[in-house]
N, C-alpha and C positions, 0 to 999 in steps of 0.2 A: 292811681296816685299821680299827683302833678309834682313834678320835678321845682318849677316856678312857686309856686304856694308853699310846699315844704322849706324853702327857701325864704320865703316872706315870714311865714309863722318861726323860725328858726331864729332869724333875725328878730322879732315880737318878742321872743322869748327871752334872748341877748339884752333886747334893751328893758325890759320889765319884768315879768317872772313865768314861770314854766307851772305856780300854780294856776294864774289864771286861763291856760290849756288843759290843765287836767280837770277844774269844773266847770271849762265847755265844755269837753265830752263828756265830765257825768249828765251835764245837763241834755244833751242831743240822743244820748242813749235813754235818759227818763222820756222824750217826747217822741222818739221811736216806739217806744210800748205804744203810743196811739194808733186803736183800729180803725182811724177817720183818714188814715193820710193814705195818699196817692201810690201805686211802686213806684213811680217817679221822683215824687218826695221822699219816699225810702233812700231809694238808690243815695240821692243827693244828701242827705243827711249819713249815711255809709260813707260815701267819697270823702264827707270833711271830718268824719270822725278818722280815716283812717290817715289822712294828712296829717292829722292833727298828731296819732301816735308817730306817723313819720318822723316831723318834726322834734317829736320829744326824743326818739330814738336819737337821732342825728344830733342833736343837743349834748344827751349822752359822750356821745361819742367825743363831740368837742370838748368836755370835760374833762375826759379822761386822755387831755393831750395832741387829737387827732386836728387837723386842718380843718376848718372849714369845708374848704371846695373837696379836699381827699374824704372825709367825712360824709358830705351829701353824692360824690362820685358812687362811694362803696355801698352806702345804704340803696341806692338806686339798681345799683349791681345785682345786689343781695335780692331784690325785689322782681327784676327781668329774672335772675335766676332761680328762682321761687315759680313762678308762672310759667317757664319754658318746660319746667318739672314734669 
C-alpha cells in the first residue's frame, strides 16, 4: 500500500463518490479471474485493489469525525502493524 495514492483516491472520493471505488474493485477483481495475465499483472492489479480498500477504509474514518491526516496517519499504522505481525 502506497500512503500517496491512498491519499489521492481519498481525496477522488471526497470530491465525487466512494461508489465509483467500490465498482473499480468489483471490476479489477472480475479481471483478476483472467488465466491470460501476467504475476506481474496480478500483483499490480492486487496493489490497486488494495489502495483502493485503503482509501475506502480511511474515508470511513473521516466520516465518522476523524481528521484527515489523523485518519490516513492511523490507517497506515494499522497496516505497518499488521505486517510487522
Amino acid at each position: 500500500m502506497k500512503l500517496p495514492i491512498i491519499k489521492h483516491l481519498t481525496q477522488f472520493i471526497e470530491d465525487n463518490d466512494q461508489d465509483y471505488v467500490i465498482e473499480s474493485i468489483e471490476v479489477l477483481e472480475n479481471l483478476a479471474q483472467l488465466s491470460s495475465f501476467k504475476d506481474e499483472e496480478l500483483e499490480l492489479i492486487g496493489e490497486l485493489i488494495s489502495n483502493m480498500n485503503g482509501a475506502l477504509e480511511v474515508h470511513k474514518m473521516i466520516k465518522e469525525g476523524k481528521d484527515k491526516k489523523d485518519a490516513l496517519n492511523d490507517f497506515m499504522k494499522r497496516v505497518v502493524g499488521s505486517i510487522d505481525k
